[in-house]
C-alpha positions, 0 to 999 in steps of 0.5 A: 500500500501507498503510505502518506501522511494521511496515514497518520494519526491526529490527535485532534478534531475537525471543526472547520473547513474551506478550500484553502484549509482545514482547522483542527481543535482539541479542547481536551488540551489546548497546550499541545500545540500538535493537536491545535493548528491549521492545515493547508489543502493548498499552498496559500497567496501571502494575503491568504495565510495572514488571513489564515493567521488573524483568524486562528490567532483570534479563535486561539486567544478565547480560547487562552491559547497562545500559539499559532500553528500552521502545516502545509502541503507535504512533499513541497517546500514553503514558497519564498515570499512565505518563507520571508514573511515568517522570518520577519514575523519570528515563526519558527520552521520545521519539517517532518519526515515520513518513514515506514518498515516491513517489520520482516526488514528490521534488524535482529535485536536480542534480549537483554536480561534488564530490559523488559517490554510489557503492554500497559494494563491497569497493573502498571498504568499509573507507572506508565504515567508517571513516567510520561509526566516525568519527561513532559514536566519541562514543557510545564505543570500544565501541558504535563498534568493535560498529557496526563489526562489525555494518556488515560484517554488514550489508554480506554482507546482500543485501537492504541497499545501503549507499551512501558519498558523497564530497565532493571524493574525501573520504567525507563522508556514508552511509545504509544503503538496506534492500530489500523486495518494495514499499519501500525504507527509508532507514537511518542517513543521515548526514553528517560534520559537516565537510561539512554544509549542501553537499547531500550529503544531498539527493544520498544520497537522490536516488540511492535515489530513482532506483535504487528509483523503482519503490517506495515509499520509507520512513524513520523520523525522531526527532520531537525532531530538526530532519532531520524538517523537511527531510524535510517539506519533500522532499515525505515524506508523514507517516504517524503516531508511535511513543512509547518511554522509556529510561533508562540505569543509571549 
C-alpha cells in the first residue's frame, strides 16, 4: 500500500473547513500545540495565510491559547515570499519526515536480561504515567498534568497499545503503538534520559515489530532531530516531508 501522511494519526478534531484549509481543535488540551493548528489543502497567496493567521490567532486567544500553528502541503517546500514573511514575523520552521518498515526488514535485536517490554494494563498504568509526566514536566505543570489526562484517554482507546519498558524493574522508556486495518504507527517513543544509549529503544520497537509483523509499520520523525538517523539506519524506508511554522505569543 501507498503510505502518506494521511496515514497518520491526529490527535485532534475537525471543526472547520474551506478550500484553502482545514482547522483542527482539541479542547481536551489546548497546550499541545500538535493537536491545535491549521492545515493547508493548498499552498496559500501571502494575503491568504495572514488571513489564515488573524483568524486562528483570534479563535486561539478565547480560547487562552497562545500559539499559532500552521502545516502545509507535504512533499513541497514553503514558497519564498512565505518563507520571508515568517522570518520577519519570528515563526519558527520545521519539517517532518515520513518513514515506514516491513517489520520482516528490521534488524535482529536480542534480549537483554534488564530490559523488559510489557503492554500497559491497569497493573502498571499509573507507572506508565508517571513516567510520561516525568519527561513532559519541562514543557510545564500544565501541558504535563493535560498529557496526563489525555494518556488515560488514550489508554480506554482500543485501537492504541501503549507499551512501558523497564530497565532493571525501573520504567525507563514508552511509545504509544496506534492500530489500523494495514499499519501500525509508532507514537511518542521515548526514553528517560537516565537510561539512554542501553537499547531500550531498539527493544520498544522490536516488540511492535513482532506483535504487528503482519503490517506495515509507520512513524513520523522531526527532520531537525538526530532519532531520524537511527531510524535510517533500522532499515525505515523514507517516504517524503511535511513543512509547518509556529510561533508562540509571549
Amino acid at each position: 500500500m501507498q503510505i502518506t501522511f494521511e496515514n497518520i494519526h491526529k490527535h485532534t478534531h475537525l471543526i472547520a473547513e474551506n478550500e484553502l484549509y482545514q482547522h483542527y481543535h482539541f479542547p481536551e488540551m489546548l497546550s499541545r500545540y500538535d493537536s491545535n493548528y491549521i492545515e493547508f489543502k493548498t499552498f496559500p497567496t501571502l494575503e491568504e495565510l495572514k488571513s489564515a493567521e488573524r483568524y486562528l490567532r483570534d479563535f486561539h486567544r478565547k480560547n487562552g491559547q497562545k500559539h499559532v500553528k500552521f502545516k502545509f502541503p507535504s512533499y513541497e517546500k514553503i514558497p519564498a515570499d512565505l518563507v520571508n514573511y515568517l522570518n520577519q514575523v519570528n515563526y519558527d520552521i520545521g519539517f517532518l519526515e515520513l518513514y515506514s518498515i516491513d517489520p520482516k526488514q528490521f534488524p535482529d535485536v536480542k534480549d537483554h536480561p534488564d530490559i523488559k517490554v510489557q503492554m500497559v494494563t491497569e497493573k502498571n498504568l499509573k507507572a506508565f504515567l508517571a513516567l510520561q509526566y516525568q519527561q513532559d514536566i519541562v514543557f510545564g505543570s500544565n501541558f504535563a498534568n493535560q498529557k496526563v489526562e489525555l494518556n488515560k484517554q488514550i489508554f480506554e482507546d482500543p485501537n492504541v497499545m501503549q507499551l512501558l519498558a523497564l530497565y532493571k524493574g525501573t520504567p525507563a522508556g514508552a511509545v504509544d503503538v496506534i492500530i489500523s486495518e494495514d499499519t501500525a504507527e509508532i507514537d511518542n517513543l521515548g526514553v528517560d534520559e537516565a537510561f539512554q544509549r542501553k537499547g531500550i529503544g531498539s527493544r520498544i520497537q522490536k516488540f511492535v515489530m513482532d506483535t504487528f509483523h503482519d503490517k506495515t509499520v509507520i512513524l513520523v520523525a522531526d527532520g531537525q532531530d538526530t532519532p531520524k538517523d537511527m531510524y535510517k539506519k533500522q532499515n525505515y524506508q523514507y517516504l517524503g516531508f511535511q513543512y509547518y511554522t509556529q510561533k508562540v505569543e509571549d
